[in-house]
FIKOLZA-1660 file (N, C-alpha, C; in steps of 0.1 Angstrom, whole numbers, plus 5000, padded with zeros to 4 digits):
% residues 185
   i   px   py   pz ch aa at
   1 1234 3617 7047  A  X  N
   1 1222 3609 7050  A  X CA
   1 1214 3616 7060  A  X  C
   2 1200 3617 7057  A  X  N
   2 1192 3622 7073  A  X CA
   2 1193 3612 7082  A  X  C
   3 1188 3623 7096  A  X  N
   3 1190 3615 7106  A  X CA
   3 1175 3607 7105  A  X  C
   4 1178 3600 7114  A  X  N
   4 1167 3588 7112  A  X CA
   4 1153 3599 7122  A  X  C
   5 1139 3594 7121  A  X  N
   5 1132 3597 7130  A  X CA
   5 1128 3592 7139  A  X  C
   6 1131 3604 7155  A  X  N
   6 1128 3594 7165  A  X CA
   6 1118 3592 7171  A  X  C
   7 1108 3605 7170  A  X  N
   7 1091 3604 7176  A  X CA
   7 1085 3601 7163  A  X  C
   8 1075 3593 7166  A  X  N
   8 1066 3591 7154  A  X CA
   8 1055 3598 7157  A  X  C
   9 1044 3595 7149  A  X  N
   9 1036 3599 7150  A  X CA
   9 1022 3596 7164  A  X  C
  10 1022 3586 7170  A  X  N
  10 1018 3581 7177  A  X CA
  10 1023 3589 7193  A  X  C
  11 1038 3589 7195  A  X  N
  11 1041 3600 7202  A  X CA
  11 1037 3614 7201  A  X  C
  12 1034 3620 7189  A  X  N
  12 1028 3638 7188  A  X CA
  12 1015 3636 7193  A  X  C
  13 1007 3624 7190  A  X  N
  13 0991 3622 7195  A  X CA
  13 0989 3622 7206  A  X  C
  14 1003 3613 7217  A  X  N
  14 0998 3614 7228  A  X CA
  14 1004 3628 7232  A  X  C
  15 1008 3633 7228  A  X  N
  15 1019 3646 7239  A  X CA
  15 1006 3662 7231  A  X  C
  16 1003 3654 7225  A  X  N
  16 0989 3665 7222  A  X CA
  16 0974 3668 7234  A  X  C
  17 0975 3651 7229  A  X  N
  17 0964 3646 7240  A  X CA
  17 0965 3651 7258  A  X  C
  18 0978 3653 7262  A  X  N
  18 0982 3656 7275  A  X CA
  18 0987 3671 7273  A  X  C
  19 0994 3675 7267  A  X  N
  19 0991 3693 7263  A  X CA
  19 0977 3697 7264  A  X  C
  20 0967 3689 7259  A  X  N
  20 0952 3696 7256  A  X CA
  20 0942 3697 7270  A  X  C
  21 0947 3684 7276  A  X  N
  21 0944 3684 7289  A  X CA
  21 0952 3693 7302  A  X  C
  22 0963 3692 7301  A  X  N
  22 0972 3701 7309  A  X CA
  22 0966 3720 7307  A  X  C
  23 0967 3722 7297  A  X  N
  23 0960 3737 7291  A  X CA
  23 0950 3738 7297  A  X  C
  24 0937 3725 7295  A  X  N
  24 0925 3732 7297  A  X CA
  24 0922 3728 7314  A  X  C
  25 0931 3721 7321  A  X  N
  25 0929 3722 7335  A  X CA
  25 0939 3735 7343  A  X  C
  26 0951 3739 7338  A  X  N
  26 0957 3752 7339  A  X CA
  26 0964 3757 7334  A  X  C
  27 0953 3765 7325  A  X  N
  27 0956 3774 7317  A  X CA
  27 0969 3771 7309  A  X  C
  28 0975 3775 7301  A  X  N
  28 0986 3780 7287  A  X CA
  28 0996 3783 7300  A  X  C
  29 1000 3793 7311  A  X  N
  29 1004 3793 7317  A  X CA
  29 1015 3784 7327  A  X  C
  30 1002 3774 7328  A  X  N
  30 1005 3762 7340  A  X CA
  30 1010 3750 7333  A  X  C
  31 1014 3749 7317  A  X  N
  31 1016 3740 7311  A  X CA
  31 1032 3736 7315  A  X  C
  32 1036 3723 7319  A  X  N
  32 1047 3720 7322  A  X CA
  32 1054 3708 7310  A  X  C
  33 1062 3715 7303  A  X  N
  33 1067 3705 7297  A  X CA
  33 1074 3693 7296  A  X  C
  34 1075 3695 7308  A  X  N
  34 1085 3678 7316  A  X CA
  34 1067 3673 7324  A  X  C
  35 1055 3677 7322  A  X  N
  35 1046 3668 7328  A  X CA
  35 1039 3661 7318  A  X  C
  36 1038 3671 7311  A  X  N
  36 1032 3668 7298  A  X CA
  36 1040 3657 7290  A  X  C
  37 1053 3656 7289  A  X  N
  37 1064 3646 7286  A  X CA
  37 1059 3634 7292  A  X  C
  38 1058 3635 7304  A  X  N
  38 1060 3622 7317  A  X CA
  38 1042 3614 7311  A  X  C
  39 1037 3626 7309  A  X  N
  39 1017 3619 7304  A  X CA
  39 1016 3614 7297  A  X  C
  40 1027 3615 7287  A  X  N
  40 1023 3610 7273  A  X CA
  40 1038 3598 7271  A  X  C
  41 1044 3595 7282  A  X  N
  41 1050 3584 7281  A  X CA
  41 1065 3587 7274  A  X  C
  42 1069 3601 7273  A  X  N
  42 1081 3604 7267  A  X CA
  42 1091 3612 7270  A  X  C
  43 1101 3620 7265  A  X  N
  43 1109 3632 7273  A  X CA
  43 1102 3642 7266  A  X  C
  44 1109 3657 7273  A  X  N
  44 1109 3668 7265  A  X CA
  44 1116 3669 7256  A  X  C
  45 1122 3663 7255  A  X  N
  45 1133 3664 7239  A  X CA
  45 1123 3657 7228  A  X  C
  46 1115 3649 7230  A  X  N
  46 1104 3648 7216  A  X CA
  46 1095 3663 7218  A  X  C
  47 1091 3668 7227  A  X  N
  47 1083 3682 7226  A  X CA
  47 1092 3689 7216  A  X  C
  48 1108 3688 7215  A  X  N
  48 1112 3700 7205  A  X CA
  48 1116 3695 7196  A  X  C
  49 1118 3683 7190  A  X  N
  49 1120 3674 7182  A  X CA
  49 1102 3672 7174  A  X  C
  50 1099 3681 7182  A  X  N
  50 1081 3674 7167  A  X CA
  50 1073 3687 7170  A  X  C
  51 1072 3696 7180  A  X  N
  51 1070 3709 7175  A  X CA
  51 1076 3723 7179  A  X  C
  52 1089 3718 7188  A  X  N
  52 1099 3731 7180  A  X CA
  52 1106 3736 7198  A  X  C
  53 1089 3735 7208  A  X  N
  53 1088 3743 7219  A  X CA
  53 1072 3745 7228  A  X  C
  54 1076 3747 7239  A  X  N
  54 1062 3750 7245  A  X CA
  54 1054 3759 7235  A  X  C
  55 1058 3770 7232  A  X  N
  55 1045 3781 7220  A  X CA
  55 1040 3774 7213  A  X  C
  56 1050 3762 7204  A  X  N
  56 1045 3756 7192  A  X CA
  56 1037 3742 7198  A  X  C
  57 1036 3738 7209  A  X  N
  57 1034 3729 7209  A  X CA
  57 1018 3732 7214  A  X  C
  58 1016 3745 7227  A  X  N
  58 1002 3749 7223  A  X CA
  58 0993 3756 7212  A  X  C
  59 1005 3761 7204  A  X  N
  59 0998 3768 7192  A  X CA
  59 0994 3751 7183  A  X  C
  60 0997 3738 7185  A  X  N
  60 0994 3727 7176  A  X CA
  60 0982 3722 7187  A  X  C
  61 0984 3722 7197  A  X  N
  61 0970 3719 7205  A  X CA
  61 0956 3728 7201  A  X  C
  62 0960 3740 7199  A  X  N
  62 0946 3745 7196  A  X CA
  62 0940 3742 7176  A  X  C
  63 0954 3740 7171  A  X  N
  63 0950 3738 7154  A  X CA
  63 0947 3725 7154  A  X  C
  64 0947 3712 7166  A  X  N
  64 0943 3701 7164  A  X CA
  64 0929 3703 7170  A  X  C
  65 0923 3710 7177  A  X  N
  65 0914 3713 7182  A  X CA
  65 0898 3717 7172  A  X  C
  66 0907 3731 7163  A  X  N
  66 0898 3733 7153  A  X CA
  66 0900 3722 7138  A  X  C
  67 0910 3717 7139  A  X  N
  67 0910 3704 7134  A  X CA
  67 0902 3696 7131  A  X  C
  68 0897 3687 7144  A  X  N
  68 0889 3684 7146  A  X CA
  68 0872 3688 7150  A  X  C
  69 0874 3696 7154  A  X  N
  69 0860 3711 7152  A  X CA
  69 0855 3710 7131  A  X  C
  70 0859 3715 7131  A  X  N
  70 0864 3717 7115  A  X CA
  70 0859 3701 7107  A  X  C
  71 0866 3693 7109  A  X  N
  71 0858 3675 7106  A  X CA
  71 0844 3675 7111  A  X  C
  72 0841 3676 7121  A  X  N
  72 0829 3672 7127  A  X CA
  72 0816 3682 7117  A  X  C
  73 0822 3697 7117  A  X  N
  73 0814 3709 7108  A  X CA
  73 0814 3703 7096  A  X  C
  74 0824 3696 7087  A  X  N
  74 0822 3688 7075  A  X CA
  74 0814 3677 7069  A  X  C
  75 0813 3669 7083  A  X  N
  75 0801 3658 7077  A  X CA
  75 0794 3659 7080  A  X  C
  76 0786 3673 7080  A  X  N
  76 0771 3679 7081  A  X CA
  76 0773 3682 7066  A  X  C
  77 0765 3672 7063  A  X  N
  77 0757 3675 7048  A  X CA
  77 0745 3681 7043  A  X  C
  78 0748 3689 7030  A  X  N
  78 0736 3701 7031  A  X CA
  78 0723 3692 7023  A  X  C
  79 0713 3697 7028  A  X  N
  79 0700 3693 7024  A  X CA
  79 0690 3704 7017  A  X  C
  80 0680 3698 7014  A  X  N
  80 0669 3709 7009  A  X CA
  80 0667 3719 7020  A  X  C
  81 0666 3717 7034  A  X  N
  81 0663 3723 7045  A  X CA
  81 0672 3733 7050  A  X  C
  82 0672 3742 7048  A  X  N
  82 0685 3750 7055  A  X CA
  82 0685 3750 7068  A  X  C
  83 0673 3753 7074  A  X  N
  83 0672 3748 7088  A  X CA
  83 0674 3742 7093  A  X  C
  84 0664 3732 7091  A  X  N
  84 0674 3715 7093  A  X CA
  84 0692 3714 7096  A  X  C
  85 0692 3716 7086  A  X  N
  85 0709 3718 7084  A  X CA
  85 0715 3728 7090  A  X  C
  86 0710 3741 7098  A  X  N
  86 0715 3746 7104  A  X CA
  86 0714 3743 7121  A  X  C
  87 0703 3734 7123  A  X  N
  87 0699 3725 7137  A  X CA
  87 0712 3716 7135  A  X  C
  88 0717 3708 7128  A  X  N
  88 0729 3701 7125  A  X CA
  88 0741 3702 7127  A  X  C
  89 0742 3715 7124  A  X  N
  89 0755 3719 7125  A  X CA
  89 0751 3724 7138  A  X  C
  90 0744 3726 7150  A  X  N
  90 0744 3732 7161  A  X CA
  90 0747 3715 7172  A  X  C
  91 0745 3703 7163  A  X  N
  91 0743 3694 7170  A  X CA
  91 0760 3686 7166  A  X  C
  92 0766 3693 7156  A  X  N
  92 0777 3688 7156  A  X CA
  92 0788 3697 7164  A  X  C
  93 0787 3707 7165  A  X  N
  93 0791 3714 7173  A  X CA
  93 0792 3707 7188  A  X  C
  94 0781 3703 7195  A  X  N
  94 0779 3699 7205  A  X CA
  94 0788 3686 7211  A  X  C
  95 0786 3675 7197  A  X  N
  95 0796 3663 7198  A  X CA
  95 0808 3666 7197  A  X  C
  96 0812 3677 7188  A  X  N
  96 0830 3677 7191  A  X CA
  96 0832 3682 7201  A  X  C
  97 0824 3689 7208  A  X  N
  97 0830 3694 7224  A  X CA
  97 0830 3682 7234  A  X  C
  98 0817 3672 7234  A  X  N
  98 0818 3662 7241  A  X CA
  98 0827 3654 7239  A  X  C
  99 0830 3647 7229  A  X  N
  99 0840 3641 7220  A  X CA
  99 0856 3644 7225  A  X  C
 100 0858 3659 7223  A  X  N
 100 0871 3667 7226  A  X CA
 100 0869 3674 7239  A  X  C
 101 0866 3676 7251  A  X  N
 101 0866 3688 7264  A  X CA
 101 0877 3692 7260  A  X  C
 102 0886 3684 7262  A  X  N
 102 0903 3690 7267  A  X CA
 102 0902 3705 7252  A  X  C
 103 0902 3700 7243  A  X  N
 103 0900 3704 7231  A  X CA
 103 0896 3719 7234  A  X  C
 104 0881 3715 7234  A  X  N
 104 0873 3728 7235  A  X CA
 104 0872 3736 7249  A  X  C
 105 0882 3729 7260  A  X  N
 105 0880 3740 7267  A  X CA
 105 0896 3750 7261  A  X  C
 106 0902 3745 7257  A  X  N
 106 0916 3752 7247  A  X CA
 106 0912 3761 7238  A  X  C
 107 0905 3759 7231  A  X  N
 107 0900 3765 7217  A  X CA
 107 0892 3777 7223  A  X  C
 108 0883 3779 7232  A  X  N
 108 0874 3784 7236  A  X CA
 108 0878 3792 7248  A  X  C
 109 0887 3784 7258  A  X  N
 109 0886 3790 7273  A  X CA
 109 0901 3791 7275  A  X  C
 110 0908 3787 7276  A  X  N
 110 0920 3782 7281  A  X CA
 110 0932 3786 7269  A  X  C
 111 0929 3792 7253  A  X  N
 111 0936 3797 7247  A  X CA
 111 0947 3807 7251  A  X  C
 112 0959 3806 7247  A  X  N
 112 0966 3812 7253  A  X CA
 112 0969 3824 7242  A  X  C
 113 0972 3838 7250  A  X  N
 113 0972 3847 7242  A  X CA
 113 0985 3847 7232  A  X  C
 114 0978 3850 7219  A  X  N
 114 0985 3847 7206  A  X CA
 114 0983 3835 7198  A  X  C
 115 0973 3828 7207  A  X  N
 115 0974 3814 7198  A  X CA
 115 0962 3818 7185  A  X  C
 116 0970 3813 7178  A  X  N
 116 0954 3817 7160  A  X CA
 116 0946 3805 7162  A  X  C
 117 0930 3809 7160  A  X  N
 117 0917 3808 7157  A  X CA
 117 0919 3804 7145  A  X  C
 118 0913 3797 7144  A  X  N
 118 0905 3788 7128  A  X CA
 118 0893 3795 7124  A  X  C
 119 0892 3809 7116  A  X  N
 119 0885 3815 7110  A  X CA
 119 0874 3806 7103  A  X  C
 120 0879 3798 7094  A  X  N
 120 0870 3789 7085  A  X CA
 120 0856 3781 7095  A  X  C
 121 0863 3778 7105  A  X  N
 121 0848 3769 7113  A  X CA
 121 0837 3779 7119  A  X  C
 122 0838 3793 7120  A  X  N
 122 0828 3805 7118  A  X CA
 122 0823 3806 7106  A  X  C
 123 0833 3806 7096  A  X  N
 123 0829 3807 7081  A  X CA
 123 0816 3794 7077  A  X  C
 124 0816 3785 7080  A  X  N
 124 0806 3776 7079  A  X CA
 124 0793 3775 7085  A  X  C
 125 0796 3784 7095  A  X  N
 125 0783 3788 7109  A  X CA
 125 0771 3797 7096  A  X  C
 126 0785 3809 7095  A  X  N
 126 0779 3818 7087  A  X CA
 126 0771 3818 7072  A  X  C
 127 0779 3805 7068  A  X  N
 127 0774 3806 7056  A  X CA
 127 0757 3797 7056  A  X  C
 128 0755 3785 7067  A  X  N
 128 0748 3781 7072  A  X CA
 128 0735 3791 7077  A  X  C
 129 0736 3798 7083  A  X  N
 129 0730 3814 7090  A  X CA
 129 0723 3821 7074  A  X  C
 130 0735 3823 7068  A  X  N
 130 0732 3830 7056  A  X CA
 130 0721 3823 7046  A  X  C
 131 0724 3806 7044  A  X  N
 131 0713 3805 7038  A  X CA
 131 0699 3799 7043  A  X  C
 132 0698 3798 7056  A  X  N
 132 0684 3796 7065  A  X CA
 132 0678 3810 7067  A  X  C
 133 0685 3820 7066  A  X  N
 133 0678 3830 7068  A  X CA
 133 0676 3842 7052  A  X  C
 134 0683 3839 7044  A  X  N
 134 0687 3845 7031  A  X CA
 134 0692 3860 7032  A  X  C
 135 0698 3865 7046  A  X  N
 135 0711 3876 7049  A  X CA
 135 0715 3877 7042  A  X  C
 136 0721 3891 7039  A  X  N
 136 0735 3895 7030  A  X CA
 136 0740 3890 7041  A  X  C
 137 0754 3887 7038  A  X  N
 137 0768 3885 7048  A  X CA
 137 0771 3886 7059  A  X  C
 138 0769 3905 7058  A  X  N
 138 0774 3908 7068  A  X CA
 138 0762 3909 7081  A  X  C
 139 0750 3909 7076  A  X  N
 139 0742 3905 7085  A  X CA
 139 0741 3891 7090  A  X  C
 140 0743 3879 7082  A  X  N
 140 0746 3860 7086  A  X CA
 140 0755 3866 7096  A  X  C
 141 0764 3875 7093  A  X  N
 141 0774 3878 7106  A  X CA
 141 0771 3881 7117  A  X  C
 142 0762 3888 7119  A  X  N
 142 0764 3890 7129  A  X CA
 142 0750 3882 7139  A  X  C
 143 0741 3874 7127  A  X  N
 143 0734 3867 7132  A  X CA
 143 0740 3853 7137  A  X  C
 144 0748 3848 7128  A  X  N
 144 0756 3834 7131  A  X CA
 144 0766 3838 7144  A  X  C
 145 0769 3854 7152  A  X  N
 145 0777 3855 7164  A  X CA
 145 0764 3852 7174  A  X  C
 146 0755 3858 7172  A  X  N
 146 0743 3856 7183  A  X CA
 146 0745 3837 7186  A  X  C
 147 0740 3830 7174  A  X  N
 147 0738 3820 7174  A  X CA
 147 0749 3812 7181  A  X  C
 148 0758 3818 7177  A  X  N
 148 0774 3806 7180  A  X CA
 148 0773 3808 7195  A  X  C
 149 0771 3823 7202  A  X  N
 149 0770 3826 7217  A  X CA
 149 0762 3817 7221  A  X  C
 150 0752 3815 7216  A  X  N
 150 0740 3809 7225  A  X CA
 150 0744 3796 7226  A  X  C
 151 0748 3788 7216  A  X  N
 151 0750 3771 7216  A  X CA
 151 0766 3767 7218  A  X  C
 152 0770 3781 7220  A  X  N
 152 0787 3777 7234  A  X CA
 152 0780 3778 7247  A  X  C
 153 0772 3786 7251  A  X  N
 153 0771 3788 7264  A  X CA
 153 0763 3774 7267  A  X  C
 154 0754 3768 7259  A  X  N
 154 0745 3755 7263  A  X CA
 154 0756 3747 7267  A  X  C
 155 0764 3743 7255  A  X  N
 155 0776 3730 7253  A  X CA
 155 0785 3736 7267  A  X  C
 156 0790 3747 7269  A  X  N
 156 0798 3750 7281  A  X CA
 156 0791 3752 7293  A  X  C
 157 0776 3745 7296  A  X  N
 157 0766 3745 7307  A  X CA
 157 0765 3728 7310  A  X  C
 158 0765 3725 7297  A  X  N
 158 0763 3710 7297  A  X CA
 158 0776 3702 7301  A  X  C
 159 0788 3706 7299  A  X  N
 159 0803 3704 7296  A  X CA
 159 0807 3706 7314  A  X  C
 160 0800 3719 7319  A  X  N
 160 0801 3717 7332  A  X CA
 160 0793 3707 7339  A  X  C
 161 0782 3707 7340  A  X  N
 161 0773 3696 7342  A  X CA
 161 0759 3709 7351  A  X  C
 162 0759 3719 7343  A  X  N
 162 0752 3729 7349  A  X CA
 162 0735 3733 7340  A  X  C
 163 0737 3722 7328  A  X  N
 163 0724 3729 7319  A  X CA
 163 0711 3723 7324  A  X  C
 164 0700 3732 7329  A  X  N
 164 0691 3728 7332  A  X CA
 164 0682 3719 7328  A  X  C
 165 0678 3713 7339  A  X  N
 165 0664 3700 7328  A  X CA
 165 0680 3695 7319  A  X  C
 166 0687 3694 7318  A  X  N
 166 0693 3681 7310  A  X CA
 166 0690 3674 7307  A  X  C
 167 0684 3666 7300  A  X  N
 167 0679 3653 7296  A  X CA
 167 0690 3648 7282  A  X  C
 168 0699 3657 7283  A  X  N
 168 0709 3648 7271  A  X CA
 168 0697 3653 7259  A  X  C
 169 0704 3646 7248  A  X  N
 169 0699 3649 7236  A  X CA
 169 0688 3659 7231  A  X  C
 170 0677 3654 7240  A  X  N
 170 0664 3662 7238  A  X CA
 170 0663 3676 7240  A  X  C
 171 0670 3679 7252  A  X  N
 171 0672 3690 7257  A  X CA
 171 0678 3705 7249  A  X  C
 172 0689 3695 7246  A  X  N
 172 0699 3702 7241  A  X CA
 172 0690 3709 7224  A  X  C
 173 0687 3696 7220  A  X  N
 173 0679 3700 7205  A  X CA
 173 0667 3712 7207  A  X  C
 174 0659 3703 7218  A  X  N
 174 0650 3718 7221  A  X CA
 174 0651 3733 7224  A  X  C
 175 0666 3728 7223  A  X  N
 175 0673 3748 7226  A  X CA
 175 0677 3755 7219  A  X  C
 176 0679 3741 7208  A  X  N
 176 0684 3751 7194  A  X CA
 176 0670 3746 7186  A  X  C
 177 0660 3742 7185  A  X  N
 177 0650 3745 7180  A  X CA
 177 0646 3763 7184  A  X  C
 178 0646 3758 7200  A  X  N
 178 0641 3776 7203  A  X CA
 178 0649 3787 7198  A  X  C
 179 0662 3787 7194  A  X  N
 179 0666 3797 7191  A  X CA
 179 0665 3801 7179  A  X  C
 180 0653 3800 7173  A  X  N
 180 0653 3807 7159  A  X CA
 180 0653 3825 7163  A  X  C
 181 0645 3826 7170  A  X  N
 181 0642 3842 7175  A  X CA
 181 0653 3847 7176  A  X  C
 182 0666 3839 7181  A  X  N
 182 0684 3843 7184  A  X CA
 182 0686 3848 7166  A  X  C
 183 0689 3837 7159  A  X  N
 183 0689 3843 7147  A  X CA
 183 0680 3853 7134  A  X  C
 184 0670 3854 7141  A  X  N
 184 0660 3862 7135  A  X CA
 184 0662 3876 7142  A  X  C
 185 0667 3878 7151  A  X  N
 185 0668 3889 7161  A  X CA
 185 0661 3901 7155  A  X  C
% end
């Protein structure tokens, strides 16, 4: 007979949730397993019981990260406007970082070396890039890197509380309105 199961799922959510936060306040490094245990209400023996070990359990912080990255880039639905729809996906971008910090400072800042990137939520930038501008490929490439730099650095301006004129919503849209010239380079 199997053994019965002793974390559920509700325990992996929170020991995520306090991994994601622990990471992005000190580093991959500074991650303590017995604190992270104590945050989320449980022992370290559910850390290796639901993802194996500290590696696995930041390599599952950052795949819940683009996870959820990944959802948010999904229910941008495409329209007649590629544009449009490429302002959209600059504005969903924006909510999953507000949505997620702990997340996005992991995925972005606080990744520890060796943890795998979620290729696909670039692949959506680009293909987005590709048909607002009508690039071959490899040029959406390298125009969708411009673009992704520019509306990390706003969301990681804003996320500090450093983006000028802030005005929340407005602000932020008027920045990726202005960056057409970024992708047109």
């Amino acid at each position: 007979m199997p053994r019965p199961r002793v974390h559920d799922e509700a325990v992996r959510r929170r020991l995520l949730e306090a991994a994601s936060a622990a990471v992005a306040e000190r580093g991959a490094a500074g991650l303590s397993l017995r604190s992270v245990a104590t945050a989320a209400g449980t022992t370290t023996a559910a850390v290796y019981a639901l993802f194996g070990g500290r590696d696995e359990l930041v390599q599952a912080v950052v795949d819940e990260g683009f996870r959820r990255f990944a959802a948010h880039l999904a229910a941008v639905r495409r329209t007649d406007d590629p544009a449009a729809d490429l302002l959209t996906l600059g504005q969903a971008y924006r909510a999953n970082a507000r949505e997620n910090p702990h997340y996005y400072r992991v995925m972005f800042g606080a990744r520890p070396e060796g943890a795998r990137p979620a290729e696909p939520t670039f692949q959506v930038l680009v293909a987005g890039v590709a048909r607002a501008t009508g690039s071959a490929p490899e040029e959406a490439e390298v125009r969708a890197g411009r673009l992704w730099a520019y509306v990390h650095g706003l969301v990681m301006l804003e996320l500090g509380g450093f983006l000028p004129g802030a005005a929340g919503d407005d602000a932020f849209t008027a920045a990726l309105r202005a960056s057409r010239s970024i992708i047109e380079g």
